[in-house]
N, C-alpha and C positions, 0 to 999 in steps of 0.2 A: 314798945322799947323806947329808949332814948334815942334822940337824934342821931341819926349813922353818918360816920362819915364821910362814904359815900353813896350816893341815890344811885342806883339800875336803875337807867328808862329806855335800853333799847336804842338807844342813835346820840348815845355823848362818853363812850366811856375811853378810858386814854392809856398810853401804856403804861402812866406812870401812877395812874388809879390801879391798873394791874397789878402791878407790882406793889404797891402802901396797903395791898388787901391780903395779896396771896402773900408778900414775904413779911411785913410789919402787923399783921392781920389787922387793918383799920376795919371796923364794924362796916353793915352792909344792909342795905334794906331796898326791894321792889316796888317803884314807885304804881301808886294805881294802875295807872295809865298800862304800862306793860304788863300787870298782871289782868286788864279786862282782854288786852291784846291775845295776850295767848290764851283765858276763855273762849275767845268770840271762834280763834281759829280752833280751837277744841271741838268746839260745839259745829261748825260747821264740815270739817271733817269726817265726824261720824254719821253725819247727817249722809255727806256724799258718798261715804264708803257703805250705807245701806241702799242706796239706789244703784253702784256702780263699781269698777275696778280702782283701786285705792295701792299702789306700790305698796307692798309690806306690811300692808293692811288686810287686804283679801288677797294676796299673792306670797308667793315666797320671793326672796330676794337675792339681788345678782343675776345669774343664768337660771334660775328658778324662778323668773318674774312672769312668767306663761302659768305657773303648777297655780290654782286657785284653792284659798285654804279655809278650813272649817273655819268662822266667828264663833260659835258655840260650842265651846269645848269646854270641858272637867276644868272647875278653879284649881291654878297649878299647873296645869299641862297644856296650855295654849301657845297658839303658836308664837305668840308674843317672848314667853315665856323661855319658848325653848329657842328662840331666836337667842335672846339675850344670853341663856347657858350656853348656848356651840359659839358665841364669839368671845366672850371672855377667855379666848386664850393666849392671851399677851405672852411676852418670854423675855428673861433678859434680867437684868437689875430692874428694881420698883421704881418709878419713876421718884425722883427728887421731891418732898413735901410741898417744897415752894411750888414745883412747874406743877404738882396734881393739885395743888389750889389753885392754880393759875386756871388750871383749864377749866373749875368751878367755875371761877368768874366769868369766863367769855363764855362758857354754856347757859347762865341766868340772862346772860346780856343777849346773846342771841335767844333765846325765849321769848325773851319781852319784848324783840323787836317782832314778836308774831310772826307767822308763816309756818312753824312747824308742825303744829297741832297739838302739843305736847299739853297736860292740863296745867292749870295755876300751880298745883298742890306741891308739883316737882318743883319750880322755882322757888317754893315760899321752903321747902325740906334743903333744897341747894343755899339757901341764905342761912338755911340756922347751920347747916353743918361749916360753911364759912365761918360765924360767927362764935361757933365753937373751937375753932380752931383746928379743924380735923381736917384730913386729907384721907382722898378713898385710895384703896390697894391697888394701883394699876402699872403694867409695865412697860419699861421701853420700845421694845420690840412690836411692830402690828402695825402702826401706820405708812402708807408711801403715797401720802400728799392726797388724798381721794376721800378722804374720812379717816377718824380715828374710832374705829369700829370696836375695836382692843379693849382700850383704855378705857371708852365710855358703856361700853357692854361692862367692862366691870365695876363700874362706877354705880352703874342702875341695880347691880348686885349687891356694892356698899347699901344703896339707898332700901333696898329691899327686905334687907339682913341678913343673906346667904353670903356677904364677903364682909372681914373686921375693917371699921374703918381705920387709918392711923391718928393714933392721940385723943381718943377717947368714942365716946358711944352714938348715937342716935337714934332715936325709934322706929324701926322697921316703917317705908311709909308704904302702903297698898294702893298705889296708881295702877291707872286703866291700863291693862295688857296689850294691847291694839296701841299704844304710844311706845313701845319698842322703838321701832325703828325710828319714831320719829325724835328719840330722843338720841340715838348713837349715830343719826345721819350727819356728822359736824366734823371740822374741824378743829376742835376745842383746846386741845393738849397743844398740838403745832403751833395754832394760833396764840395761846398764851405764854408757851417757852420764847414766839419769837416778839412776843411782847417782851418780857423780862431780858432778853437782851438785848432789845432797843432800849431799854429805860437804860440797861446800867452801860451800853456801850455810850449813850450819849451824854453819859457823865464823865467816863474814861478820854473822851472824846477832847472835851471841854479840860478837862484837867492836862489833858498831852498838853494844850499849847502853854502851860504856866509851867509846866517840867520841861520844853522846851526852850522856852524865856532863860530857865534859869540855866539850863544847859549853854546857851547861848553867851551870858556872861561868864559863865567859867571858862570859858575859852575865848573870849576875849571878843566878839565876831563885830561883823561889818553890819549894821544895821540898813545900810545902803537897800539889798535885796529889799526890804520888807515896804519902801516907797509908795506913797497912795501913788503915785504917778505909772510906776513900774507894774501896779494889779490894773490904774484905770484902762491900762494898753492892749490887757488881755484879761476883759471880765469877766472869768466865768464866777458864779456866785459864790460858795464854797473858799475861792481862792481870795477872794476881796474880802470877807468876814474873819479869815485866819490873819491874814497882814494885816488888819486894822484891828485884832485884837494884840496882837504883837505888838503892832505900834505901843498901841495906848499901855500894856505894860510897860515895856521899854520907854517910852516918855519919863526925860528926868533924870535917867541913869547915865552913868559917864559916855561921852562921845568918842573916846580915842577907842582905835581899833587896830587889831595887830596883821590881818591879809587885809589887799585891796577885792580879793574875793573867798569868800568862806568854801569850805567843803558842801556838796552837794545836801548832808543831811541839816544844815543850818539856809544854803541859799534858795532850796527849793522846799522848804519845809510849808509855804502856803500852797503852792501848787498842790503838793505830793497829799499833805492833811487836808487838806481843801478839799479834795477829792474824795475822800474818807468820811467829811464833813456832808458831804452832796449826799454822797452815798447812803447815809444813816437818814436824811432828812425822806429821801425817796420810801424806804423801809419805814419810816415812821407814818407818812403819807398812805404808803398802801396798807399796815395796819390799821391804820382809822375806818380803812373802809371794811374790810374784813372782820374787825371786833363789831360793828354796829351794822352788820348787815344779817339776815334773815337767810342764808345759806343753807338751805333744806332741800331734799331732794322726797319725795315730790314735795312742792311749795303750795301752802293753802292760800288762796288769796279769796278772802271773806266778804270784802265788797262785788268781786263778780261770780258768788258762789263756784266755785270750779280751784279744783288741783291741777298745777302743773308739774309734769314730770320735765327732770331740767340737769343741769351739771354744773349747777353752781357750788359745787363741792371739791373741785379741781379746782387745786393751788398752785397754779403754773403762775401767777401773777406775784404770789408770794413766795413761791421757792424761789425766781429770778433775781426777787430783788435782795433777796438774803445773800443767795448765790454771791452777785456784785458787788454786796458788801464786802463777804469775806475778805474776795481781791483786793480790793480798798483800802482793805484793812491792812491785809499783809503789807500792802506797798509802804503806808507808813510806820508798821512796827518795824518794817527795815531799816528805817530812818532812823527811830528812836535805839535802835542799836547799833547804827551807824556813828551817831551823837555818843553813845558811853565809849564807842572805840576812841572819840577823838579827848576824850574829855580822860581817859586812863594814857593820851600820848604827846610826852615831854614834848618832843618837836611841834605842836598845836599851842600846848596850855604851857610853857613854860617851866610847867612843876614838876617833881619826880615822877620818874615814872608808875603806875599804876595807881598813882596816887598814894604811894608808899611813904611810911615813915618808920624809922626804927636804924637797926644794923644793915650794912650794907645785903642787895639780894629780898629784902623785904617784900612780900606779896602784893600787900594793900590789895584794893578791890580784883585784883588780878582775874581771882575764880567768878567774876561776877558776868564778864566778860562770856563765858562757856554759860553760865544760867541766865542770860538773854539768848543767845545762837540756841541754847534748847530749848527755850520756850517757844523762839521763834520760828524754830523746825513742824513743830506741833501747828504753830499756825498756820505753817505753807501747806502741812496735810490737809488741814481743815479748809482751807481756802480752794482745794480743787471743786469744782460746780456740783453736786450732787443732781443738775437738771443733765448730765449728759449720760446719765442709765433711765432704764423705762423699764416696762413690767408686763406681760398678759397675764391677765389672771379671770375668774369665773368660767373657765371654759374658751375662752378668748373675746366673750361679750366685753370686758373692761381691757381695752386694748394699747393703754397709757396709762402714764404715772409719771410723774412728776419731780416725786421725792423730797418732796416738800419737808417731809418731819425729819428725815436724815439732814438736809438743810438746815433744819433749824437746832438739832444737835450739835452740830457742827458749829453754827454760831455763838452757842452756847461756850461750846470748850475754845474759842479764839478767843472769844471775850477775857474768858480766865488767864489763859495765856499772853494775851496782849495786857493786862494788867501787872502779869508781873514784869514785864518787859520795859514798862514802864518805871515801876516799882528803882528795877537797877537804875534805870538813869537819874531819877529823883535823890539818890542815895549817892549819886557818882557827883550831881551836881552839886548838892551841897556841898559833899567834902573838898571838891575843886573851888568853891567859893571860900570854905572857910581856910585853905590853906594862901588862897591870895590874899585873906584878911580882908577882905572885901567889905566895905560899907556903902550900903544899897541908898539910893535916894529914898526918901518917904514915898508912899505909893502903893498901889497892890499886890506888887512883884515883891517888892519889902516885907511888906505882909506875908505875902504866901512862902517866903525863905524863912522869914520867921516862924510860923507854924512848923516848915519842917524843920528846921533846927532846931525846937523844940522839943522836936519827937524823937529825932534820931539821935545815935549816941555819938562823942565828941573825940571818941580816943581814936585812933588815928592805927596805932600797933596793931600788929598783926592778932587776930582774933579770931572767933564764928561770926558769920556774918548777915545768919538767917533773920536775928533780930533786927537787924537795919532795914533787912527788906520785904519783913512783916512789918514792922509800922509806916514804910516808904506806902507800903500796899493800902492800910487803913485809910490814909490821906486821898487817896484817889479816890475818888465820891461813886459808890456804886449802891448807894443807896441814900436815899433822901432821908433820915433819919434826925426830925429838928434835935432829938435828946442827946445825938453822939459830936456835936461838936462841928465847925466848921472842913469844908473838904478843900483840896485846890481847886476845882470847880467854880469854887464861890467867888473867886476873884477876879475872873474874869467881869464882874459887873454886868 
């Protein structure tokens, strides 16, 4: 094939390759290296499983890990086989195209980092059906943070040709039977939905503080807060990186200001995003470690011939940090809807109220107002911990959970919601700026008003007002996309 645009090798893959693969389908290809890896563990697994006990190999699995099970059995009816049929029973909506390619990916990637046993053949079947742009049938419902046994039992189904894949075909591939389990022991689905919203919150991220900036001048504010003096005093990291991108927008712009102190959602906007800012980098941290690590239960380690049976498939590390996000997050979508309250009130911004124009009684952004409070209702739901339930299950041998993939749902739908949350303020600020006639200093803050002004529409009279805050939404960068044009993201520098 031609050069891919991304290499699998097992210990480099990022969330933001996750996402330019599963949602932009950038090509894909296994580099040597991780495919002799998961040979080597192939071959030495089967090797161990005919001298010895092998979890899910010569056993049944879960509370059935004592029952010892035929290797020679009728092609077609192994226990390999019938493993993967009784778990294929996900429920619920199909999962999203993007999050079942997503879980492609970190399923080739964990592969290649060896340890599973799984052969080459499934890797090199996982990259064409990537490559083809397919996504396998699998459904919401079935994982709680322990494996996604659901999802990827029906994936091996797609791979097999007993389930259709979505968006087009692939040839049945006929891998070893006895790689069952070693193929659906993963986290894969979890791990790659809470990829894709670490890529696109930390573009939503990045984009809040230049919709903030511009919130900022529509009401007039005290730049004072945003001081390198006033973060050196209380370093936490997060809180120094939002004021000193602040600053460097804000550099240049007029200096009069209308309070000697702003409202909380302008004076503690580094503090509050800051924390949001931490948050996401921690989540991104512990991803890196989870997409490129070898997370197999049992784990084949091929230099001291021997499997270990283990739990490294508990995602208590990454439900946490998802968890802590959400919170994060809420904290400062309250801000950001804290900011369009002041930014629709004459007593702040000096200008009519709700940013009306027309006959007296006029709406203007009025309803925008009630579509921030419910997006941001949605997020306070989603923001409750998903690690504060647990689960017995197998009998009671699996005596915790996590909740990891509910977490990561979860983050998935604030993500959305906190986008459009944003979305209104971007649309409150411009029209606050263009009614003070405002002329920005040159700069990137200039820039990034200009793009939205650009976009959004100019009339001011009462109207619908879903188109403003469909292309408000465009602007916020939730995908890396060089052919769609520049995002507010990008200005930050």
């Amino acid at each position: 094939m031609s050069q891919p645009d991304v290499l699998i090798d097992g210990v480099g893959l990022t969330c933001a390759e996750v996402r330019s693969i599963a949602q932009d389908k950038a090509t894909v290809q296994v580099d040597a290296a991780g495919l002799h890896r998961a040979a080597a563990a192939h071959m030495m697994v089967k090797e161990l499983a005919a001298r010895g006990q092998v979890y899910g190999r010569t056993t049944g699995v879960g509370a059935n890990r004592l029952v010892p099970v035929t290797v020679d059995e009728p092609a077609g009816d192994t226990h390999g086989m019938r493993l993967l049929r009784s778990h294929a029973a996900g429920a619920g909506p199909t999962l999203d195209p993007v999050i079942a390619r997503a879980m492609l990916v970190v399923r080739v990637n964990q592969l290649a980092a060896g340890g599973s046993g799984v052969g080459p053949e499934v890797l090199t079947a996982l990259t064409e059906a990537l490559n083809r742009g397919l996504a396998p049938t699998a459904y919401t419902f079935g994982g709680i943070g322990t494996g996604d046994l659901t999802a990827l039992a029906c994936t091996a189904l797609c791979l097999l040709g007993e389930l259709p894949w979505r968006g087009g075909q692939l040839p049945p591939l006929q891998f070893d039977p006895a790689d069952a389990l070693g193929f659906v022991s993963s986290n894969a689905a979890l791990i790659g939905e809470a990829a894709l919203a670490c890529a696109n919150l930390s573009d939503l991220l990045a984009a809040a503080t230049v919709v903030g900036a511009l919130a900022f001048l529509g009401t007039e504010g005290n730049p004072e807060a945003y001081d390198e003096f006033v973060h050196q005093a209380r370093p936490h990291p997060g809180q120094q990186v939002v004021a000193a991108q602040l600053r460097r927008l804000l550099n240049g712009q007029r200096t009069w200001f209308a309070r000697i102190q702003d409202p909380y959602s302008y004076r503690a906007l580094p503090q509050v995003h800051g924390s949001a800012v931490d948050a996401a980098q921690v989540l991104d941290r512990t991803l890196s470690v989870e997409l490129n690590s070898a997370g197999e239960n049992p784990l084949v380690d091929v230099a001291g011939a021997r499997v270990l049976h283990n739990a490294n498939f508990h995602m208590a590390h990454l439900g946490l940090a998802l968890d802590s996000l959400r919170i994060a997050l809420y904290q400062t979508a309250a801000l950001s809807v804290a900011r369009t309250t002041t930014l629709l009130e004459p007593a702040i911004t000096g200008l009519t109220p709700f940013l009306a124009s027309g006959p007296a009684g006029s709406s203007g952004l009025m309803i925008l107002e009630y579509v921030a409070q419910s997006a941001l209702a949605d997020l306070r739901q989603c923001a409750l911990p998903a690690a504060l339930a647990t689960a017995v299950v197998s009998r009671g041998l699996e005596e915790h959970a996590p909740f990891s993939a509910q977490a990561a749902r979860n983050t998935t739908q604030a993500v959305a919601a906190y986008r459009v949350i944003l979305a209104v303020e971007l649309v409150a600020a411009v029209r606050a700026l263009r009614m003070r006639s405002a002329v920005l200093a040159p700069g990137p803050l200039r820039d990034a008003y200009d793009l939205a002004a650009g976009v959004l529409p100019e009339q001011t009279v009462d109207r619908p007002l879903d188109i403003d805050v469909a292309a408000a939404a465009t602007l916020l960068a939730t995908a890396q996309d060089t052919d769609a044009g520049p995002f507010l993201a990008d200005f930050l520098g």
